[in-house]
GULO-642482 format. One line per 5 residues: number of its first residue (from 1); their letters; for each residue z, x, y of N, C-alpha, C, O. Coordinates in nm, 2 decimals. Each point is the difference from the previous one (the first is absolute). Layout:
% GULO-642482
NUM) A) Z X Y Z X Y Z X Y Z X Y | ...
//
This chain:
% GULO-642482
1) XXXXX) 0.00 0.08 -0.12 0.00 -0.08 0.12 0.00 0.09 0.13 -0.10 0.02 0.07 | 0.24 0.02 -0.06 -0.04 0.14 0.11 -0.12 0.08 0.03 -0.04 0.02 0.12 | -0.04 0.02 -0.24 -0.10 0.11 0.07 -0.12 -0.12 0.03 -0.10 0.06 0.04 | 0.08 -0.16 -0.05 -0.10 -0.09 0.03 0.04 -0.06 0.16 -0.09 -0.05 0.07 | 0.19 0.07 -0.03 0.03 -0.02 0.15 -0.06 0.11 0.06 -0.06 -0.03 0.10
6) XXXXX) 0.07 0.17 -0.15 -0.04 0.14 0.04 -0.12 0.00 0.03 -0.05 0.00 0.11 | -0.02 0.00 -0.27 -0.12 0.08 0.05 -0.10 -0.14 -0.14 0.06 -0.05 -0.09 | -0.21 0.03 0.14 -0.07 -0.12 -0.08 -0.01 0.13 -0.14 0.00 0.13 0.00 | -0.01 -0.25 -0.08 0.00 0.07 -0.18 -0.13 0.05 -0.04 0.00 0.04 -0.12 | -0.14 -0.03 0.21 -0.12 0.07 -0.03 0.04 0.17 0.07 -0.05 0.11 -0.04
11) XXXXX) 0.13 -0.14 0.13 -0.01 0.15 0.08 0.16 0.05 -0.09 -0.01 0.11 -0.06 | 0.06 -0.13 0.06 0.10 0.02 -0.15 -0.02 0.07 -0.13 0.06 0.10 -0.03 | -0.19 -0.18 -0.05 -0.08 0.06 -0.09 -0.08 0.12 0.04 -0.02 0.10 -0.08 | -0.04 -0.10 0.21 -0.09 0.11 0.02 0.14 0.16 -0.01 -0.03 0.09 -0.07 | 0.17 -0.10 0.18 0.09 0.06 -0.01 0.03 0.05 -0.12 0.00 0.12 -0.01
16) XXXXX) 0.03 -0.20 -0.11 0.01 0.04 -0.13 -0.13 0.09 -0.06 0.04 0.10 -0.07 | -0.17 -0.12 0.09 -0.06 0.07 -0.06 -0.04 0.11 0.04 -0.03 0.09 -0.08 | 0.03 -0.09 0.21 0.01 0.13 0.07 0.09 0.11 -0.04 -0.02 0.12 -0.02 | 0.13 -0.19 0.01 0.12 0.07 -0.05 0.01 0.07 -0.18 0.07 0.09 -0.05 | -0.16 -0.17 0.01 -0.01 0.00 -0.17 -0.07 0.15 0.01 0.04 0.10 -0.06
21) XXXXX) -0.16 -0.12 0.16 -0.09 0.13 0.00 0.04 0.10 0.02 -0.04 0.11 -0.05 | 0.16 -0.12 0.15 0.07 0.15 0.04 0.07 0.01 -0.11 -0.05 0.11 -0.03 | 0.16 -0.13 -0.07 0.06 0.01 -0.08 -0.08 0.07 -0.13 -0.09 -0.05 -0.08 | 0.13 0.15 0.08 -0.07 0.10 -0.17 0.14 -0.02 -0.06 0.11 0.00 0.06 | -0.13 -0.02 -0.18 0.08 0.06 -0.10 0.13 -0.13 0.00 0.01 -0.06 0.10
26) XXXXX) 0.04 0.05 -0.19 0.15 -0.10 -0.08 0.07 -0.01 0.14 0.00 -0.08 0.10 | 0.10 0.23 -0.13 0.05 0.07 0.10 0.04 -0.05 0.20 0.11 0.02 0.07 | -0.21 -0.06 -0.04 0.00 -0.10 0.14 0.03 -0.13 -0.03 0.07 -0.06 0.09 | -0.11 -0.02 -0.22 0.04 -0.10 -0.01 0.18 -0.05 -0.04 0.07 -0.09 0.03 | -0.07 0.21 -0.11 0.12 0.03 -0.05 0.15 0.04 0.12 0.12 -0.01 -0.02
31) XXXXX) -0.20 0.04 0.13 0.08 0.04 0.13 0.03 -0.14 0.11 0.09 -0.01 0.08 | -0.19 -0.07 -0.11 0.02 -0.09 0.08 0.06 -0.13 -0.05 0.04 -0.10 0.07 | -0.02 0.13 -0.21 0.08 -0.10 -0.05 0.12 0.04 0.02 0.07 -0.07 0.08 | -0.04 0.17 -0.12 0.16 0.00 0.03 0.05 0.04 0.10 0.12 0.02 0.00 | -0.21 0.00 0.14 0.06 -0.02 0.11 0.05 -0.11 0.08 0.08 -0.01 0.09
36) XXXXX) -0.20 -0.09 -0.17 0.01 -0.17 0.01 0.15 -0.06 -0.08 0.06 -0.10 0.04 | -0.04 0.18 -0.13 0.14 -0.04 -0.07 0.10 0.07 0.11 0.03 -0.09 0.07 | 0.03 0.21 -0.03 0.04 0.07 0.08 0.03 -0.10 0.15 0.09 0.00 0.08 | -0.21 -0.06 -0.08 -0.03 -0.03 0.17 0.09 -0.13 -0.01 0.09 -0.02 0.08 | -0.12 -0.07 -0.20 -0.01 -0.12 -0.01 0.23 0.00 -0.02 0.07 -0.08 0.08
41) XXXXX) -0.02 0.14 -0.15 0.10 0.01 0.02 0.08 0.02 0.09 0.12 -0.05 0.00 | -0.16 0.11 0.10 0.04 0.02 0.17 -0.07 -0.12 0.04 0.08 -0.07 0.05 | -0.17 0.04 -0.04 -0.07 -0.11 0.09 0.07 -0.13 -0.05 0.03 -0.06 0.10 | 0.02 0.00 -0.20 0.08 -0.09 -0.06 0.15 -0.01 0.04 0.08 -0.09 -0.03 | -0.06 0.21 0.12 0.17 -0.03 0.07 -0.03 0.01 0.14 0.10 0.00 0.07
46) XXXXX) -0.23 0.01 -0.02 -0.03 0.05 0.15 -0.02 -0.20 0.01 0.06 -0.07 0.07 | -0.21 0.03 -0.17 0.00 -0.10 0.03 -0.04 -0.10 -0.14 -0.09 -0.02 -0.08 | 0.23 -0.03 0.09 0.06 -0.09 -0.12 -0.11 -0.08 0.00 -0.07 -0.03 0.09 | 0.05 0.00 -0.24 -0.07 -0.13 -0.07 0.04 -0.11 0.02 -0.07 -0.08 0.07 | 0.18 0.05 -0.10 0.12 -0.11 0.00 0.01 -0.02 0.17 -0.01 -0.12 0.03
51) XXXXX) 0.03 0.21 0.06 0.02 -0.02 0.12 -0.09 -0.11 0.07 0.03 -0.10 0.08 | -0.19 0.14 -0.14 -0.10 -0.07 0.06 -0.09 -0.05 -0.10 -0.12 0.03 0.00 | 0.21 -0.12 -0.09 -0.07 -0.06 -0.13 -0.03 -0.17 0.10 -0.08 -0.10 -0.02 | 0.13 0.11 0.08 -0.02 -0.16 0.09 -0.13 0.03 0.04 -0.06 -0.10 0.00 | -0.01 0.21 0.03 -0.10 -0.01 0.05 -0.12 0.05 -0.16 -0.11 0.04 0.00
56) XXXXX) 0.18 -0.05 -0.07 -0.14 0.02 -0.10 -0.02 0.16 -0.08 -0.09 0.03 -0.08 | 0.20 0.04 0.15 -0.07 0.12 -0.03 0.07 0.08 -0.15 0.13 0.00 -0.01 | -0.17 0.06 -0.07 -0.01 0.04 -0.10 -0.02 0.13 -0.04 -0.05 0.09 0.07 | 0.09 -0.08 -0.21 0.00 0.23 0.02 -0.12 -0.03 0.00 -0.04 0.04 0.10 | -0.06 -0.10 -0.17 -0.17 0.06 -0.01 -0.01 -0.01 0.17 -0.07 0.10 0.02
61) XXXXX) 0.10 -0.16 0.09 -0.01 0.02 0.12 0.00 0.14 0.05 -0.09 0.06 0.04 | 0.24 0.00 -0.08 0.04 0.11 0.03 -0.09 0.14 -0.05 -0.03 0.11 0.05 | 0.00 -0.18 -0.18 -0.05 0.13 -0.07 -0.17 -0.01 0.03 -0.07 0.09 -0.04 | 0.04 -0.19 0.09 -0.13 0.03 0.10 -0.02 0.03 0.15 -0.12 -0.01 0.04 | 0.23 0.03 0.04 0.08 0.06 0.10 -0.02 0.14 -0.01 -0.02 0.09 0.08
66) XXXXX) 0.04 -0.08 -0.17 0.07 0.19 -0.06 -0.13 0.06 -0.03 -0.04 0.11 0.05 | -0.02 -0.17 -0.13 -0.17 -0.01 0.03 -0.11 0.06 0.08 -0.09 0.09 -0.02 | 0.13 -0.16 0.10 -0.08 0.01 0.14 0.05 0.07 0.04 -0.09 0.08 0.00 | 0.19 -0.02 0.04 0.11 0.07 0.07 -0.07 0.15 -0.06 -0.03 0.10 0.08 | 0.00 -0.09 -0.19 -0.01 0.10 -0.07 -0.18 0.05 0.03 -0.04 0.12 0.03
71) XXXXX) -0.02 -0.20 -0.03 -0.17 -0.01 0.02 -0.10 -0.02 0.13 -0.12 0.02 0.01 | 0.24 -0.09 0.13 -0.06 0.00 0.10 0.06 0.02 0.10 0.11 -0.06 0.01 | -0.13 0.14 0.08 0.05 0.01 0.12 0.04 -0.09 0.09 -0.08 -0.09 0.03 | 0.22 0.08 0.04 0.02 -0.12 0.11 -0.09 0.00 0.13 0.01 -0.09 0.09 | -0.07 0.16 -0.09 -0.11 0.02 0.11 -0.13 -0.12 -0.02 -0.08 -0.03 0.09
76) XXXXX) 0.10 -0.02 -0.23 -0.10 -0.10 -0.05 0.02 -0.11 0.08 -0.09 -0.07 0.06 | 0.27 0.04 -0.05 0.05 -0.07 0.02 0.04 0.00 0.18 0.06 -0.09 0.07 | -0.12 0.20 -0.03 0.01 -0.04 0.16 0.19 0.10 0.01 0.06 -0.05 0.10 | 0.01 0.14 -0.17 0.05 0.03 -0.01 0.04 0.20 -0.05 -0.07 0.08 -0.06 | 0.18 -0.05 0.12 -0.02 0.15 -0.02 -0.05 0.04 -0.06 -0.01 -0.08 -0.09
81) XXXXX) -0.09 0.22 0.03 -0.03 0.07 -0.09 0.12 0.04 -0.07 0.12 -0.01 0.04 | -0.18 0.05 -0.15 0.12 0.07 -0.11 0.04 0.19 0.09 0.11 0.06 -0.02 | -0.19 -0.03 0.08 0.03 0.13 0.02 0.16 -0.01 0.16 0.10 0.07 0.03 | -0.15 -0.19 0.02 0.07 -0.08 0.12 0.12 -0.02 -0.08 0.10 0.02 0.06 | -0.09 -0.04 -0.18 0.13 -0.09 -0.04 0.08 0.14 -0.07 0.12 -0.01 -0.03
86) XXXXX) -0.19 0.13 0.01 0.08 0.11 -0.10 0.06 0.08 0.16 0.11 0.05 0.00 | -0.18 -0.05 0.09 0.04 0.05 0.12 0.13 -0.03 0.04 0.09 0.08 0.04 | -0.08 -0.22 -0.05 0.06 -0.03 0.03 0.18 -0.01 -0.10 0.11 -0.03 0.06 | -0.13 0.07 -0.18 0.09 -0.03 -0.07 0.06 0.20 -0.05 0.03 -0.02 -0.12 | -0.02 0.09 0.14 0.01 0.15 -0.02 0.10 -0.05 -0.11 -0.03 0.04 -0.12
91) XXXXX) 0.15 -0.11 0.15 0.12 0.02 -0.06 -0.09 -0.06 -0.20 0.08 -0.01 -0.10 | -0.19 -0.02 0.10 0.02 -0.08 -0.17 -0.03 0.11 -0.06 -0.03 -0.03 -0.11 | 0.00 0.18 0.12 -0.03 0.12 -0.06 0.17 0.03 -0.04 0.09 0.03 0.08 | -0.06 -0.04 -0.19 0.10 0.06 -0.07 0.00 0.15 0.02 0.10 0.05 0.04 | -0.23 0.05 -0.05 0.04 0.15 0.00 -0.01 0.06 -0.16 0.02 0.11 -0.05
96) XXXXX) -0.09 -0.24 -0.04 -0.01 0.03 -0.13 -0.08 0.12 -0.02 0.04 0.08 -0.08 | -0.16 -0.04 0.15 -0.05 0.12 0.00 -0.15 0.00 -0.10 -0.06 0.10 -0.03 | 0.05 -0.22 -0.01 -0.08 0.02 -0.15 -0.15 -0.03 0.07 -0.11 0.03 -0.05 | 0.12 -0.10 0.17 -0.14 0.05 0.06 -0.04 0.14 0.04 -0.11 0.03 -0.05 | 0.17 0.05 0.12 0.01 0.16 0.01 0.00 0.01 -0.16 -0.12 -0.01 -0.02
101) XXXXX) 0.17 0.03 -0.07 -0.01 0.05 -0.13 -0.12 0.04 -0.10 -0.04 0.10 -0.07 | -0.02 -0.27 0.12 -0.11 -0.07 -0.09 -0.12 -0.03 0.10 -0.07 -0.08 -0.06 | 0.02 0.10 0.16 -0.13 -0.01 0.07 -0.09 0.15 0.00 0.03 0.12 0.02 | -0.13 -0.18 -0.05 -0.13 0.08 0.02 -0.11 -0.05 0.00 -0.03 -0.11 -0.05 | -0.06 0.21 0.11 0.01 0.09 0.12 0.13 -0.02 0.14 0.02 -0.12 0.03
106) XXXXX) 0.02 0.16 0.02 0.05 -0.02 0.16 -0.09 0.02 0.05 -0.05 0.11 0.00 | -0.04 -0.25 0.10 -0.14 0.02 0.05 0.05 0.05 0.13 0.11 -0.04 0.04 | -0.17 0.12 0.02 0.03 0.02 0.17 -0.17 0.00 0.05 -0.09 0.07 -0.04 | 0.09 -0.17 0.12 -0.08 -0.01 0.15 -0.03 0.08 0.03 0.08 0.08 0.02 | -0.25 -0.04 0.02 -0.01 0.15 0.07 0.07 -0.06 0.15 0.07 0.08 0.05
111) XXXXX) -0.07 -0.15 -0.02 0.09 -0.04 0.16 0.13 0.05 -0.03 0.04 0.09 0.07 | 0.01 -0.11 -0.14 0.18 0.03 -0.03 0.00 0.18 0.00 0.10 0.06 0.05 | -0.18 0.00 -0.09 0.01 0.17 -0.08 0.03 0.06 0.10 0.09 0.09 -0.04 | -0.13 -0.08 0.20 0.01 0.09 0.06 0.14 -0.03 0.07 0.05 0.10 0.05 | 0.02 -0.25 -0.05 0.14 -0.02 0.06 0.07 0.01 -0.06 0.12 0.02 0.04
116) XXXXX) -0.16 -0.01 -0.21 0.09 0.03 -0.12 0.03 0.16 0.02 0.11 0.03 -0.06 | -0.16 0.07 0.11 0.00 0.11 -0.03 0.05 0.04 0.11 0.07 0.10 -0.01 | -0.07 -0.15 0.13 0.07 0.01 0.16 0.15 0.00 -0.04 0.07 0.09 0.04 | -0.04 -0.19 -0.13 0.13 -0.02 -0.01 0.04 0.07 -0.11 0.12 0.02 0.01 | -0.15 0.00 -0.06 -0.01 0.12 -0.17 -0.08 0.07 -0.03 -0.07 -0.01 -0.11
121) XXXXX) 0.06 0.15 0.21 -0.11 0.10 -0.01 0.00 0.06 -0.17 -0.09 0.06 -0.07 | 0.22 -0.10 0.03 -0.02 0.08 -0.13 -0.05 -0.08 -0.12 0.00 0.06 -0.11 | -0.04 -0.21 0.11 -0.10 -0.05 -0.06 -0.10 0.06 0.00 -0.06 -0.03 -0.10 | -0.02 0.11 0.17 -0.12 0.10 0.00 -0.05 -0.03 -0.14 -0.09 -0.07 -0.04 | 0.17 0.17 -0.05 -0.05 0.03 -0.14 0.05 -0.09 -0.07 0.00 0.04 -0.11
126) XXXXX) 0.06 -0.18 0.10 0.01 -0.13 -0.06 -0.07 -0.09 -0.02 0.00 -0.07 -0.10 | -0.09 0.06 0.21 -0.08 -0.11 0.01 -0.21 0.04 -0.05 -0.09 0.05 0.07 | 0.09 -0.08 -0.17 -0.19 0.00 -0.02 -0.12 -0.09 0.03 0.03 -0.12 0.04 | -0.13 0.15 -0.06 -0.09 -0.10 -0.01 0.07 -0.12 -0.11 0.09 0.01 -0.08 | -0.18 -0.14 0.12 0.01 -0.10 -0.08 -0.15 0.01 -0.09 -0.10 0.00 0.07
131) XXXXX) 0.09 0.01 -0.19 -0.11 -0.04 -0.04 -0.07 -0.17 -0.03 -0.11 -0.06 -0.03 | 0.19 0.04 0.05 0.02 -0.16 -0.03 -0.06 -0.10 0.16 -0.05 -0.11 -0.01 | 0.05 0.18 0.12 0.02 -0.02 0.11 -0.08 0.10 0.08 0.08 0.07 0.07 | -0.20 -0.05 -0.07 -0.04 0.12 0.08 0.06 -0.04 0.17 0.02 -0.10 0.05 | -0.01 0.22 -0.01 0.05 0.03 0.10 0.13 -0.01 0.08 0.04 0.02 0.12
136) XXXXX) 0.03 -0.05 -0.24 0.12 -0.04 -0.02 0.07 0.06 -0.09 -0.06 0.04 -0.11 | 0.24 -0.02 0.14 0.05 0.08 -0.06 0.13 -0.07 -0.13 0.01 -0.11 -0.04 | 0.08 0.23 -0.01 0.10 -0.03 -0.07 0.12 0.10 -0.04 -0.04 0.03 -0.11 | 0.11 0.00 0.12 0.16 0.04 0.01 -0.09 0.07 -0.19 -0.06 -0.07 -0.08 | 0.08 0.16 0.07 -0.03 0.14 -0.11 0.09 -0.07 -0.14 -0.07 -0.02 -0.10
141) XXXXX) 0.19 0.00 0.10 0.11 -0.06 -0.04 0.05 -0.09 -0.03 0.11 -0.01 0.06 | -0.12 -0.08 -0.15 0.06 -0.15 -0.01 0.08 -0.03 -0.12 0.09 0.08 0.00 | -0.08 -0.12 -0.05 0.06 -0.09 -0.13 0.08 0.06 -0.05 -0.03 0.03 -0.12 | 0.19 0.03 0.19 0.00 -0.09 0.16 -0.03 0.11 0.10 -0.03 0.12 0.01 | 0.06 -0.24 0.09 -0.06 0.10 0.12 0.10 0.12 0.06 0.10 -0.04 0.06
146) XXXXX) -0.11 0.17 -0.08 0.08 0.11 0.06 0.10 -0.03 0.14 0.09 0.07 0.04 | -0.14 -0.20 0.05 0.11 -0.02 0.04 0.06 -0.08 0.03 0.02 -0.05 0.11 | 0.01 0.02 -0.24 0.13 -0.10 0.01 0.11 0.05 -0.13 -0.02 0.05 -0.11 | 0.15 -0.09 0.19 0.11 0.06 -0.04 0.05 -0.10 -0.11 0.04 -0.12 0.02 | -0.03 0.17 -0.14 0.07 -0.07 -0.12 0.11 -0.09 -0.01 0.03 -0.11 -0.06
151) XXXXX) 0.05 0.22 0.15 0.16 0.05 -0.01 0.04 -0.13 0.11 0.07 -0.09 -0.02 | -0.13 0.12 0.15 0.01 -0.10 0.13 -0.07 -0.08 0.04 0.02 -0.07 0.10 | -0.14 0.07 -0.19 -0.13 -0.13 -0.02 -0.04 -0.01 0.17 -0.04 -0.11 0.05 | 0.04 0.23 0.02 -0.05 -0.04 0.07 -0.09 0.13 0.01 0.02 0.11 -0.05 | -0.15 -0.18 0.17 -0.13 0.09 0.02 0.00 0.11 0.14 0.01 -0.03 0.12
156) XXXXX) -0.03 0.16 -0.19 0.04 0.16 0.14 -0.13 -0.06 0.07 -0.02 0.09 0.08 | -0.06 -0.16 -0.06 -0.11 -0.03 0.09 -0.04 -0.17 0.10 -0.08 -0.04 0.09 | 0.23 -0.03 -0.19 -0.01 -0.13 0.05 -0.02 -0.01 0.15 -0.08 -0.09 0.00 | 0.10 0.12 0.12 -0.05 -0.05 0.12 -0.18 0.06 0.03 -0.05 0.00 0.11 | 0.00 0.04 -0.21 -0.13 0.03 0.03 -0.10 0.00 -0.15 -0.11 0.06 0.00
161) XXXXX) 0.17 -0.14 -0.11 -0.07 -0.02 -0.12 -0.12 -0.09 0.06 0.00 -0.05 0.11 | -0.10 0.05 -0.21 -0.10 -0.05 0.03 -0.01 -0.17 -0.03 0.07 -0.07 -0.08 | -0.16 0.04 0.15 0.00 -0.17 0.01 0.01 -0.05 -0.13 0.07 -0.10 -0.01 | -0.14 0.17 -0.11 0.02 -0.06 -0.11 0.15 -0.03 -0.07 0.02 -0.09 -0.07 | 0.07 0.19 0.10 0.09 -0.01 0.01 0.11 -0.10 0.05 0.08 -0.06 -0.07
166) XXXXX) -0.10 0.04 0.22 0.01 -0.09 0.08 0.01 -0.10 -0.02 0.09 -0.07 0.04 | -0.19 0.01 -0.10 -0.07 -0.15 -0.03 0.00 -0.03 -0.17 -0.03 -0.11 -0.06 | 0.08 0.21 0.01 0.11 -0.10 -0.15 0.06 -0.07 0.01 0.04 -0.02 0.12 | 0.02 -0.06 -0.21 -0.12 -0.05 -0.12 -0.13 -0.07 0.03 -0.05 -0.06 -0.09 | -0.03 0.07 0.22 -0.11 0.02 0.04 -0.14 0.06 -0.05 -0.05 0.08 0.08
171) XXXXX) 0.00 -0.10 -0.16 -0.12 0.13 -0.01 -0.13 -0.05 0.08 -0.03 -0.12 -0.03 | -0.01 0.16 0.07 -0.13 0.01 0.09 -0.15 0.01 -0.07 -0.04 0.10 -0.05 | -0.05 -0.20 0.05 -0.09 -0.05 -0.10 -0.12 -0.06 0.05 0.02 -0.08 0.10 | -0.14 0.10 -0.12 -0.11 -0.04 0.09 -0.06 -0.13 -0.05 -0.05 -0.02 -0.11 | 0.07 -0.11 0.24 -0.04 -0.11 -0.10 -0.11 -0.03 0.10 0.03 0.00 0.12
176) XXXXX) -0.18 -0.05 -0.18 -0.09 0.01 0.09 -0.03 0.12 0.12 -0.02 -0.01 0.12 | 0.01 0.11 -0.19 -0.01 0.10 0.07 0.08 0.04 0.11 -0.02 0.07 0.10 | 0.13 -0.14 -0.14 0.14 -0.07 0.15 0.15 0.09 -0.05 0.03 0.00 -0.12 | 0.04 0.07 0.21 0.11 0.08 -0.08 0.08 -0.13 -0.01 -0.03 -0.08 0.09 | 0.12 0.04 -0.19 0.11 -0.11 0.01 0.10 0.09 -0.11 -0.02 0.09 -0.07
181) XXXXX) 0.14 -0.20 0.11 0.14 0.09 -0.05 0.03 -0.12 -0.11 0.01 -0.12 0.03 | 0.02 0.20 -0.18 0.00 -0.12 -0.06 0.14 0.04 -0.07 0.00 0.12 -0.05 | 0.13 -0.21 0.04 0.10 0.05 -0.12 -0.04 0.09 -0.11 -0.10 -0.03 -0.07 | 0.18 0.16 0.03 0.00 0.02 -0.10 0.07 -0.02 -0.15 0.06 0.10 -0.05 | -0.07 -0.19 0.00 0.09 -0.09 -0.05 0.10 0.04 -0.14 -0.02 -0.05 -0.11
186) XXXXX) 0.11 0.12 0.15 0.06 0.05 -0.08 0.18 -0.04 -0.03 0.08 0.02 0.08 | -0.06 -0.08 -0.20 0.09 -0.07 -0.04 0.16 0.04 0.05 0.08 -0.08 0.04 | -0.08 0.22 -0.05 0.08 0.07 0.03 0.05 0.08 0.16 0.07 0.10 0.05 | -0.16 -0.20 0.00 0.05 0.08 0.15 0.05 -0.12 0.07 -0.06 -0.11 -0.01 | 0.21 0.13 0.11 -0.02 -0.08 0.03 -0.04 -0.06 0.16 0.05 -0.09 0.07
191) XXXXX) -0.15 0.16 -0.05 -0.05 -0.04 0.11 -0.14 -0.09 0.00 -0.07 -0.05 0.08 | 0.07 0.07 -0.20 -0.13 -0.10 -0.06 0.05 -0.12 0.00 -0.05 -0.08 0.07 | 0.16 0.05 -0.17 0.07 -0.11 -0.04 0.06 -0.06 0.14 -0.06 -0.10 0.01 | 0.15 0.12 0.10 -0.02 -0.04 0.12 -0.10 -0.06 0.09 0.00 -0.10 0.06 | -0.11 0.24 -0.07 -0.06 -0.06 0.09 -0.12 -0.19 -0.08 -0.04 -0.09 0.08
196) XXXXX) 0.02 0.10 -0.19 -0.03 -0.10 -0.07 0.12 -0.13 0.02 -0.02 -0.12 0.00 | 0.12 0.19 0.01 0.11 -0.11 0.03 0.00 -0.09 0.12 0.03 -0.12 0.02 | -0.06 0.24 0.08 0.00 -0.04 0.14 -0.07 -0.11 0.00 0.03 -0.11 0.02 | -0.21 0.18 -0.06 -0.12 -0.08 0.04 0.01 -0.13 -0.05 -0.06 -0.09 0.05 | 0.16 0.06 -0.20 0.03 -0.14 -0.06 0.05 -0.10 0.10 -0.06 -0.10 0.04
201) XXXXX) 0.22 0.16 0.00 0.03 -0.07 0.09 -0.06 -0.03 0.12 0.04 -0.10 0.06 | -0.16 0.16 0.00 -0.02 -0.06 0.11 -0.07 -0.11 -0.04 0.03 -0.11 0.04 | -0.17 0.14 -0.16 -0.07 -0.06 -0.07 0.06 -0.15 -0.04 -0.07 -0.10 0.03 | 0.14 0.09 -0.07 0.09 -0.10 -0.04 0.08 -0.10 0.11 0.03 -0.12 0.00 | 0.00 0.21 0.11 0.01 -0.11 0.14 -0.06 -0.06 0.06 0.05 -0.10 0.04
206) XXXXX) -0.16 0.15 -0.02 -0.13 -0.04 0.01 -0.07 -0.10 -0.08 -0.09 -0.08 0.04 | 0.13 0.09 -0.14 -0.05 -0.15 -0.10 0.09 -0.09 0.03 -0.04 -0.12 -0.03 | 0.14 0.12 0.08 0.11 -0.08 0.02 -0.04 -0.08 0.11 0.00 -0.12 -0.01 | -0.05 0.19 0.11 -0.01 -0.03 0.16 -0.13 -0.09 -0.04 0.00 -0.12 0.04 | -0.11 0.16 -0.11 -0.10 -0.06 0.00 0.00 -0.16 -0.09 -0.08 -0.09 0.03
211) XXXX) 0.18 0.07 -0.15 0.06 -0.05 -0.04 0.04 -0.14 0.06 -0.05 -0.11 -0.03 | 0.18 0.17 0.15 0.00 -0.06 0.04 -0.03 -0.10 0.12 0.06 -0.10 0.03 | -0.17 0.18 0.01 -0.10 -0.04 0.10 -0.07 -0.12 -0.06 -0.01 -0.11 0.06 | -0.03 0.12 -0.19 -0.10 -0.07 -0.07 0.06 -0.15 -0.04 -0.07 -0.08 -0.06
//
């Protein structure tokens, strides 16, 4: 009922297949389910079933909330970007470290290289070509990345790490030949699991408001 206030169910289906196409392998499907279990447990004490059963609404409501949340941008919706909404929330990064641990390449921007090195002349001999990326670079080093601290989980370069960096759980992806920032959806982080949470709740007020308009 909810996502039919949202968005009509032909441009819905197109969302899903689009999405089917980007998805290789078990593995993504397998991530998005149980972030939807994850999400759907927090989203169930943020906004009760029972609270707003007078109005109709139901877990298949919620768990197609979580959904959406997970597959489109509020920007669809006339509402923040996801990159707007991680900006905004610094504190849902725990400090787990397993992005620094587990990412590769670390992409750097030929725009970023020469401010990166202003501020850390001795990245000099850290940073190489990207093969992956001509003209663009990448940190020599990764998995994990040389700097970040195990012990103190935190990064000797954080006030000048690179945008990719920055913009986790973020990754940066060309859709229509267009850069966009898409979640990277990983079960165990929890800034993924928030920010999915967030986009529910607004998602879900919003069906309310329209709802109740109707």
């Amino acid at each position: 009922m909810f996502r039919d206030l949202l968005i009509p169910e032909e441009l819905w289906e197109k969302v899903l297949q689009k999405s089917l196409k980007k998805e290789k392998g078990e593995s993504t499907q397998i991530s998005r389910n149980l972030i939807q279990k994850l999400v759907l447990k927090k989203l169930r004490k943020k906004r009760s079933v029972k609270k707003y059963r007078k109005y109709g609404v139901t877990r298949q409501d919620l768990q197609e909330i979580i959904e959406m949340a997970q597959l489109l941008g509020l920007e669809f919706f006339g509402g923040p970007s996801d990159f707007e909404i991680i900006q905004n929330h610094p504190e849902w990064c725990n400090n787990c470290g397993k992005c620094c641990r587990e990412s590769t390449p670390i992409f750097i921007h030929r725009d970023e290289l020469n401010p990166l090195l202003l501020f850390n002349p001795d990245l000099k001999n850290e940073i190489i070509a990207n093969p992956a990326y001509p003209e663009h670079y990448k940190f020599k080093e990764d998995l994990p990345c040389k700097f970040h601290d195990i012990e103190d989980k935190k990064c000797s370069i954080y006030d000048s790490r690179p945008q990719v960096c920055q913009s986790y759980p973020l990754i940066l992806v060309e859709v229509e030949n267009k850069p966009h920032y898409i979640p990277h959806l990983q079960p165990d982080c929890n800034y993924i699991i928030s920010l999915v949470l967030e986009k529910s709740m607004i998602l879900f007020d919003e069906s309310l408001k329209k709802l109740n308009s109707n």
